[in-house]
C-alpha atoms as an extended CHARMM CRD file, in Angstrom:
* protein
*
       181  EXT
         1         1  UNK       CA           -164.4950000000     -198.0370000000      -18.9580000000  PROA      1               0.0000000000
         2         2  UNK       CA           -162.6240000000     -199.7630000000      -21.7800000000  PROA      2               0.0000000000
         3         3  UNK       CA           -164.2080000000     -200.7750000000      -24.8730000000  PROA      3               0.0000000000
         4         4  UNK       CA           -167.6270000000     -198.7110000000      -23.9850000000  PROA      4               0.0000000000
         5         5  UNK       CA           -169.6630000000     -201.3200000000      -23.2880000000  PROA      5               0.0000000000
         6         6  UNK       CA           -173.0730000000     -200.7050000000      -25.0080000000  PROA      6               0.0000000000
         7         7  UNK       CA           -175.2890000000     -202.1850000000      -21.6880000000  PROA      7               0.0000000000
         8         8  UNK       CA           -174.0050000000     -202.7510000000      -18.5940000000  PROA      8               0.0000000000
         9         9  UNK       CA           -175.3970000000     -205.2410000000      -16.2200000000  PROA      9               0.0000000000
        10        10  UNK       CA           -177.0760000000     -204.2310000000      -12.9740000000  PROA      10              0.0000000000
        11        11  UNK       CA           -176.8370000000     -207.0010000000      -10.9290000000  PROA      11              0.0000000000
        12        12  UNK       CA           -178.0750000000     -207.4530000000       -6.9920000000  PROA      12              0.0000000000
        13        13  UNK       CA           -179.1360000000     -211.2720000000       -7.0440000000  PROA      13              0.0000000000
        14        14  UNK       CA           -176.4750000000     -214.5870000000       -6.9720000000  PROA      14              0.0000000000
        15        15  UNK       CA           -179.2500000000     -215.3250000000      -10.0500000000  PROA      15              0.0000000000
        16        16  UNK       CA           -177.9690000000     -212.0500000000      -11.6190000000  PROA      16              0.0000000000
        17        17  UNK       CA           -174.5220000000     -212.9420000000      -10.9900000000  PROA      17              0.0000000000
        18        18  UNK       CA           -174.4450000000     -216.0170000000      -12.3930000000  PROA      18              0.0000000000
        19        19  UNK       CA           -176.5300000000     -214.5060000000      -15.2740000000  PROA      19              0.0000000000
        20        20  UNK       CA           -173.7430000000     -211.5570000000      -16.0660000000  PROA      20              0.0000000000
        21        21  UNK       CA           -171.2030000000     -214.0010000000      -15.6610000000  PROA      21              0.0000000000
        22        22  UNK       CA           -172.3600000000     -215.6900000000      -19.1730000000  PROA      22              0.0000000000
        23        23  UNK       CA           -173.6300000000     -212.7780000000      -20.6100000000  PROA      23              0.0000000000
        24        24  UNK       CA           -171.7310000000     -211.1750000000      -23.1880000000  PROA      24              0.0000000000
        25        25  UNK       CA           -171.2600000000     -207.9910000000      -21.2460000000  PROA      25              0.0000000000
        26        26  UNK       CA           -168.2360000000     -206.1630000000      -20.6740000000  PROA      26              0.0000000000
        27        27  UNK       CA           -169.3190000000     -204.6840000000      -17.5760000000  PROA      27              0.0000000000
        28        28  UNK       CA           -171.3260000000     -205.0400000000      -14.4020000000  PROA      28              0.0000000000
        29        29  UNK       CA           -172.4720000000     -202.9350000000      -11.8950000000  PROA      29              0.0000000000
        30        30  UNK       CA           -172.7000000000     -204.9710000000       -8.3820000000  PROA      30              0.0000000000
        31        31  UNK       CA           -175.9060000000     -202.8950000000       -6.6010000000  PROA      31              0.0000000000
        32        32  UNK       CA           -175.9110000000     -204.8360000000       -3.7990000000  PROA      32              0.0000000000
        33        33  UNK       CA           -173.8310000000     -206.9710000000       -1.6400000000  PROA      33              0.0000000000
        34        34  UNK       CA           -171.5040000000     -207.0550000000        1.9460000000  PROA      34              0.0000000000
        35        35  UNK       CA           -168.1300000000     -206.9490000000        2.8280000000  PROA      35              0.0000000000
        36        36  UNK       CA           -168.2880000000     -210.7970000000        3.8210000000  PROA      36              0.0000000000
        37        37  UNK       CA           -169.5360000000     -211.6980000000       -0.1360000000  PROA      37              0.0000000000
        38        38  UNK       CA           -168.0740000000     -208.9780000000       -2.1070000000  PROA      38              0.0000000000
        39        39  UNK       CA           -164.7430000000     -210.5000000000       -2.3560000000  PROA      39              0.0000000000
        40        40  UNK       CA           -166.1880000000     -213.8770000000       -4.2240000000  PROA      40              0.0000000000
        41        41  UNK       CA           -168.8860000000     -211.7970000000       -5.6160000000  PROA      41              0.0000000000
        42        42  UNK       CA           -165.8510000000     -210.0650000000       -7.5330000000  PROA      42              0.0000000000
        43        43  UNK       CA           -163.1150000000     -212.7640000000       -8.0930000000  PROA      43              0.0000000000
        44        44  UNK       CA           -165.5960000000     -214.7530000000      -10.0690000000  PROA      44              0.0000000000
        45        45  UNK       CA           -166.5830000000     -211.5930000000      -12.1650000000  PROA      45              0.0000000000
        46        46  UNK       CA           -162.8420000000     -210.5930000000      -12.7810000000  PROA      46              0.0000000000
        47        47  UNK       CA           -162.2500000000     -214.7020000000      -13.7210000000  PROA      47              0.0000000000
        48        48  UNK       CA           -165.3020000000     -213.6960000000      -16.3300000000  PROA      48              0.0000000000
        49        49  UNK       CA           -163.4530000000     -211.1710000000      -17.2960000000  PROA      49              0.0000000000
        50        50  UNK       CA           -165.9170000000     -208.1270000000      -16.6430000000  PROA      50              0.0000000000
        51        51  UNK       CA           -165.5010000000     -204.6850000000      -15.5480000000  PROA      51              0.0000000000
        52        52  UNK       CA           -166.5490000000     -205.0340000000      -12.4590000000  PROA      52              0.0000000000
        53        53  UNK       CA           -168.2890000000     -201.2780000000      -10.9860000000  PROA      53              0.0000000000
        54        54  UNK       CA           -169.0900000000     -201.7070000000       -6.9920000000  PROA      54              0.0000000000
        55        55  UNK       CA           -172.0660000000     -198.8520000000       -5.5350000000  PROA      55              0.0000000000
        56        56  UNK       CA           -170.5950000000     -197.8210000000       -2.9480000000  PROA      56              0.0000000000
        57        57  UNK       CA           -173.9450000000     -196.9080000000       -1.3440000000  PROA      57              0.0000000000
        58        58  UNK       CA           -176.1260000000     -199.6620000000       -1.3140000000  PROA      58              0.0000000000
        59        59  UNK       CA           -172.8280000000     -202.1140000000       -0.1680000000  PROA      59              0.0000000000
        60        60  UNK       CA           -172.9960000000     -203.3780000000        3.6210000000  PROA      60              0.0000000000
        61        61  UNK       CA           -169.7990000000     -202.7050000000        5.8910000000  PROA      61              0.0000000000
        62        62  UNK       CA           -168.0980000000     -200.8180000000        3.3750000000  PROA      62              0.0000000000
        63        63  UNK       CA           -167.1860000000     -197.3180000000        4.6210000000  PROA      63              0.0000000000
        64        64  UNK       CA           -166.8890000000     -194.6480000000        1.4950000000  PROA      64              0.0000000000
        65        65  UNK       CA           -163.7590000000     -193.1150000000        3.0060000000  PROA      65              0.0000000000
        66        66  UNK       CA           -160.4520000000     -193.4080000000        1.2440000000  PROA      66              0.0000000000
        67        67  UNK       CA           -159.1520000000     -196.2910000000        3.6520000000  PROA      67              0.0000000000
        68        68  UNK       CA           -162.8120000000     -198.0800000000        2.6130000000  PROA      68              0.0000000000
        69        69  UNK       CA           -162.2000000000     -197.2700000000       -1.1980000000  PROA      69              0.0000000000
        70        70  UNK       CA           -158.3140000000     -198.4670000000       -1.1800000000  PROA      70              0.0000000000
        71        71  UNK       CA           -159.3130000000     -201.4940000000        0.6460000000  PROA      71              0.0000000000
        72        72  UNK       CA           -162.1080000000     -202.1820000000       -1.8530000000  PROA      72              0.0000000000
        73        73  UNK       CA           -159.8130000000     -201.8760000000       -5.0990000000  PROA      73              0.0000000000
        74        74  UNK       CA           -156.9110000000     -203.8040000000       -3.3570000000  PROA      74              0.0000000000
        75        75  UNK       CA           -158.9870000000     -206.6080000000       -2.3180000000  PROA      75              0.0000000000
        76        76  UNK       CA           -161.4940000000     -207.2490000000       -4.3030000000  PROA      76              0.0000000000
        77        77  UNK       CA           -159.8580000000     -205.5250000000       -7.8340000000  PROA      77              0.0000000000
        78        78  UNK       CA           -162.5700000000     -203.5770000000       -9.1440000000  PROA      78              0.0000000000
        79        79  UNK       CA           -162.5140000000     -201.2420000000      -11.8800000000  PROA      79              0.0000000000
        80        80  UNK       CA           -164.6310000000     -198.4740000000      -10.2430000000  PROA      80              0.0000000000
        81        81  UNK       CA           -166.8510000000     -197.0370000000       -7.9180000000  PROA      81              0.0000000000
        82        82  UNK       CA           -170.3730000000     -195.8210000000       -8.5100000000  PROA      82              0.0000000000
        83        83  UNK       CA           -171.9410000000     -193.3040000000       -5.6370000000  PROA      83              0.0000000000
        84        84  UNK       CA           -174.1660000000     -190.3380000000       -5.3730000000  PROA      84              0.0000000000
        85        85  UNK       CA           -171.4230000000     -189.0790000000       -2.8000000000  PROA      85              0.0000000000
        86        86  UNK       CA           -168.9220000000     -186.3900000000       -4.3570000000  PROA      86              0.0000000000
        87        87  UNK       CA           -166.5290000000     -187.5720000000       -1.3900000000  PROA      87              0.0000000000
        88        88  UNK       CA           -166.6800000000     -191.4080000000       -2.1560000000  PROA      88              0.0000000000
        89        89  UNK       CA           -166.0830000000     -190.2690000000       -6.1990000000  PROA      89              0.0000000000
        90        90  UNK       CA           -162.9350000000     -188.7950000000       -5.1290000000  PROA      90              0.0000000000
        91        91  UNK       CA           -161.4110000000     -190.9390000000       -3.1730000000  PROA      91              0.0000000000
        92        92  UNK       CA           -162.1710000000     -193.1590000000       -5.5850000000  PROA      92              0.0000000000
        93        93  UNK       CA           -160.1350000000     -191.4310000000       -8.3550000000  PROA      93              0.0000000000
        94        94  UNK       CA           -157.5790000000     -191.0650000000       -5.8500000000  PROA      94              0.0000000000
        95        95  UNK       CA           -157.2230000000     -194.8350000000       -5.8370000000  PROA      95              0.0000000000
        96        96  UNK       CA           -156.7620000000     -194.9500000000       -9.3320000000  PROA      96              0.0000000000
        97        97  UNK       CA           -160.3380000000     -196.3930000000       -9.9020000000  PROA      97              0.0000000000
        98        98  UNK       CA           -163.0240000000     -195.1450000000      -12.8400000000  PROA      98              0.0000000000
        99        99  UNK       CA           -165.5880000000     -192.6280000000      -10.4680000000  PROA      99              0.0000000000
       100       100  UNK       CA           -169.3480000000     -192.8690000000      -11.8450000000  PROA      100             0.0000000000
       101       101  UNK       CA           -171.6220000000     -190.2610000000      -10.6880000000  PROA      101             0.0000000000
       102       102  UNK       CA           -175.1900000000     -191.2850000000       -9.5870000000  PROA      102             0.0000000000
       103       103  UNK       CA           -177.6290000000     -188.6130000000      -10.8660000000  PROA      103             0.0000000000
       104       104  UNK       CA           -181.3250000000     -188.6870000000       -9.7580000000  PROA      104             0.0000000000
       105       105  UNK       CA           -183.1760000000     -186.5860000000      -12.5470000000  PROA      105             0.0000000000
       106       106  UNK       CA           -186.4180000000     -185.6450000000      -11.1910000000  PROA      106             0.0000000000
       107       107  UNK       CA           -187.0230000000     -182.0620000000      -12.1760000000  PROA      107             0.0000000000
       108       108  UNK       CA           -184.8520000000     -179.3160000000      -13.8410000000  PROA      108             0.0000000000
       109       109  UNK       CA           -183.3850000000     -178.3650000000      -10.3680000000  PROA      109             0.0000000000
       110       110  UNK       CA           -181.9940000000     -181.7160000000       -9.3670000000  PROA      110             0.0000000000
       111       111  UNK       CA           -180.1610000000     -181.5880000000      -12.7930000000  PROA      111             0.0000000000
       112       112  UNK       CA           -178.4320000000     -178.6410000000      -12.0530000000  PROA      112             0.0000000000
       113       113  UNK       CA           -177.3030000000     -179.7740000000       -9.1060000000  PROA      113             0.0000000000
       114       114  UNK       CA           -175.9340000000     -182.8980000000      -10.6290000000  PROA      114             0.0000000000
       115       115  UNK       CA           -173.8410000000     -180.7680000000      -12.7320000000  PROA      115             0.0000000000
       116       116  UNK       CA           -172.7130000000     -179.0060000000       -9.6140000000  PROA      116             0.0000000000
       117       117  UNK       CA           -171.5070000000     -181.9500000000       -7.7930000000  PROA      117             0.0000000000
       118       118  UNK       CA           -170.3120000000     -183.5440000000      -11.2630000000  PROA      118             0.0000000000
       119       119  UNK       CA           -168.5010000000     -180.0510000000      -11.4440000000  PROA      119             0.0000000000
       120       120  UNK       CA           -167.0220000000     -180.4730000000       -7.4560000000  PROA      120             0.0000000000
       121       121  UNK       CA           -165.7560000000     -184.4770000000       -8.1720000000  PROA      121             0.0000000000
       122       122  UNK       CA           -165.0390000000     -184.7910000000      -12.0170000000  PROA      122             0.0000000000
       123       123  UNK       CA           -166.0340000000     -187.8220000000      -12.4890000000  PROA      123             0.0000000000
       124       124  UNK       CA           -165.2050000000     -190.0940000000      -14.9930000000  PROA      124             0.0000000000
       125       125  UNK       CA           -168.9150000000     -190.7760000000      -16.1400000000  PROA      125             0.0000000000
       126       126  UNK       CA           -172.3220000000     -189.8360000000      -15.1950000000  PROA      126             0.0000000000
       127       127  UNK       CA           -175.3750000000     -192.7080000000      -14.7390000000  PROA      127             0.0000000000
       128       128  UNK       CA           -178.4650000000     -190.5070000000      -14.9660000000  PROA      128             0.0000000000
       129       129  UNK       CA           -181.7310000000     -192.0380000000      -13.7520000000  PROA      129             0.0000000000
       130       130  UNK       CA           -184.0630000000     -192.6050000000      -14.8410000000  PROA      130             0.0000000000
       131       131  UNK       CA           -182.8560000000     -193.2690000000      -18.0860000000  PROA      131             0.0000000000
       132       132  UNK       CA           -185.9890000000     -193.7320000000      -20.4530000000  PROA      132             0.0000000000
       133       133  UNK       CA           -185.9870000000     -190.0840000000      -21.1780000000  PROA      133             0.0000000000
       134       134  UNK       CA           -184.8070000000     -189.2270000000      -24.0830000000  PROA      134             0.0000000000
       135       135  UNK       CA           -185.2440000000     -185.7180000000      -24.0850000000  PROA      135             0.0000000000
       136       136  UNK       CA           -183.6920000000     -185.3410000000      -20.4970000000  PROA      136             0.0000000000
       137       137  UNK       CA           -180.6320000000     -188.1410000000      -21.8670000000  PROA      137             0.0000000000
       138       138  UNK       CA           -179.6130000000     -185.6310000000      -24.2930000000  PROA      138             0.0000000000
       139       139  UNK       CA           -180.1280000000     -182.7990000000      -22.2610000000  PROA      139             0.0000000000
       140       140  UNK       CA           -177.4280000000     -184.4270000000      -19.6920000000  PROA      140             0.0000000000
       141       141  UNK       CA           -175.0650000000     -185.2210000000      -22.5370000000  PROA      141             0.0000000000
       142       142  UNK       CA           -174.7160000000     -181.3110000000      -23.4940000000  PROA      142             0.0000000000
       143       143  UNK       CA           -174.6740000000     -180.1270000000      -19.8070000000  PROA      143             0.0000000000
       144       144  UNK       CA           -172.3720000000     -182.8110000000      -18.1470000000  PROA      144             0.0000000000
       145       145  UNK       CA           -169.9760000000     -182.9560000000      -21.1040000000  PROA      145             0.0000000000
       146       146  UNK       CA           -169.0500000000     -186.5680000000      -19.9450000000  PROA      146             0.0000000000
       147       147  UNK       CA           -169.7530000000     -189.8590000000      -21.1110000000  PROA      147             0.0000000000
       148       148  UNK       CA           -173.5090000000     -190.7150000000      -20.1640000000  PROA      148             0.0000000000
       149       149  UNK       CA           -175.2220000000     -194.1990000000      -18.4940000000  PROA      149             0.0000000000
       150       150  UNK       CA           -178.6310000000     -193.7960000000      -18.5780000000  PROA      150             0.0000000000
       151       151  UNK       CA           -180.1960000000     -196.1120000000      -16.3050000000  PROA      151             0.0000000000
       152       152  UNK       CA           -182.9860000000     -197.2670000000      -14.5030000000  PROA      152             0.0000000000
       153       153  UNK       CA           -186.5820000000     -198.2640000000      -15.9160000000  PROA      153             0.0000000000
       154       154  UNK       CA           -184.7060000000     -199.4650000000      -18.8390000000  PROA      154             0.0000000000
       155       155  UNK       CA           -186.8080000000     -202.6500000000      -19.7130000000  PROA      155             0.0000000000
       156       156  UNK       CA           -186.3760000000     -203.2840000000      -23.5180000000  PROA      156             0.0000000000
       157       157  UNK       CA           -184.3690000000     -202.8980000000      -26.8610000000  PROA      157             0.0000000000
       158       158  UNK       CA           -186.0440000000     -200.1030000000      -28.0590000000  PROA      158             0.0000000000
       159       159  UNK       CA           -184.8920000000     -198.3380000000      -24.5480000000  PROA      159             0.0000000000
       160       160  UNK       CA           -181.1190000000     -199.4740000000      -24.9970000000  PROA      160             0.0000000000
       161       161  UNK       CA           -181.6340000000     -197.8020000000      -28.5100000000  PROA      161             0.0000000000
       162       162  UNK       CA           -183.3440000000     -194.3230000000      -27.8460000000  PROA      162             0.0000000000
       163       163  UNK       CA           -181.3210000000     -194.0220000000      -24.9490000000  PROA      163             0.0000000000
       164       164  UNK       CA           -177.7370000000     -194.4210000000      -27.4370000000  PROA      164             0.0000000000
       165       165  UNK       CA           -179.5280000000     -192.2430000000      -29.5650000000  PROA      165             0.0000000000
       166       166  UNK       CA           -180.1490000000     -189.3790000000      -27.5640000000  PROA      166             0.0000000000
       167       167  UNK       CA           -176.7480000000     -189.6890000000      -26.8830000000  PROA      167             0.0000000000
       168       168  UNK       CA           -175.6720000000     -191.8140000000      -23.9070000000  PROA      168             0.0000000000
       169       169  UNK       CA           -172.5150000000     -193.7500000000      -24.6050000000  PROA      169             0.0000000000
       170       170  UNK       CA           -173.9880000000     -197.0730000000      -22.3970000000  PROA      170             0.0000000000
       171       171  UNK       CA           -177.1350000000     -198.0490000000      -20.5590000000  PROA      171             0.0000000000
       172       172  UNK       CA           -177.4960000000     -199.7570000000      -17.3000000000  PROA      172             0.0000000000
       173       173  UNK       CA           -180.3260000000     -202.3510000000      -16.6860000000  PROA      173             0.0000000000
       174       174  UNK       CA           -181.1530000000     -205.3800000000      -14.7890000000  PROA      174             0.0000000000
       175       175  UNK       CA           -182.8240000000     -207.0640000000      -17.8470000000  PROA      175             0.0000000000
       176       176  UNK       CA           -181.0760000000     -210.0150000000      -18.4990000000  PROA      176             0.0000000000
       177       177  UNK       CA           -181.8980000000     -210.6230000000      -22.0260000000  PROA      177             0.0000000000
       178       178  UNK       CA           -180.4500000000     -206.8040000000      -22.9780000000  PROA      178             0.0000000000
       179       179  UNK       CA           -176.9770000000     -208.1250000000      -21.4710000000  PROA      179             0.0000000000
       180       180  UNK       CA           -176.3900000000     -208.8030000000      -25.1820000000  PROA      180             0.0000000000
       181       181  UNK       CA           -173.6870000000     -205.8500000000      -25.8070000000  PROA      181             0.0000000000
């Protein structure tokens, strides 16, 4: 990502996207979508000039395979790919597109395995979730050793700032009025 964008919009709604469109926001994450609205979806984004990061795993019709991923950057011109799939992430570099690894961090052991499959796919970032932990945020930043998004459950300022604290470069929420950076 260019410019480290301080919060990142998580958008799933055509409210959302209109929403991220005027926010301030360098980036978006699209969390939802189809194959039949992505390409809109992203040309007005891109016209907004955003950063515009698909999830590969909660899109419809959109196979995670490398012709999937090519097709995906080529037609709709995203910047990256977001997926808890090692496999997606590098196809996705392969592409030339920013990979962002989707790490559930429920207990000690599913951070360790997050490091393994960061450790398999090298991805360009890590999105750790939840992300209202500081304690486990800066636990990530040491073991990962690449740029953290801590997100989910992120619902105010004071989240945005003990999550940079702790030491995540960005945070990723659907709370419109934090789209302010």
């Amino acid at each position: 990502m260019n410019d480290y964008p301080r919060v990142i919009a998580a958008i799933r709604t055509s409210k959302d996207l209109e929403a991220a469109i005027n926010a301030p926001t360098k980036a978006v994450f699209l969390l939802s979508g189809d194959i039949r609205t992505l390409e809109e979806q992203c040309n007005r984004l891109n016209q907004a000039k955003k950063q515009v990061f698909l999830h590969l795993d909660l899109v419809e019709g959109l196979k995670g395979d490398a012709a999937g991923i090519a097709f995906a950057a080529e037609r709709f011109k995203i910047n990256g790919i977001i997926s808890t799939k090692t496999t997606c992430l590098k196809h996705a570099k392969d592409a030339g597109l920013i990979a962002i690894l989707r790490v559930f961090i429920i207990d000690s052991s599913a951070l360790k395995t997050g490091i393994q499959l960061a450790k398999a796919c090298k991805p360009d970032w890590v999105e750790i979730l939840p992300g209202v932990s500081p304690k486990i945020i800066k636990r990530a930043a040491a073991e990962f050793n690449l740029p953290i998004i801590a997100g989910g459950l992120i619902q105010e300022l004071q989240d945005v700032e003990e999550a940079i604290v702790a030491g995540a470069t960005a945070v990723s929420t659907s709370r419109r009025e934090l789209w302010t950076s």
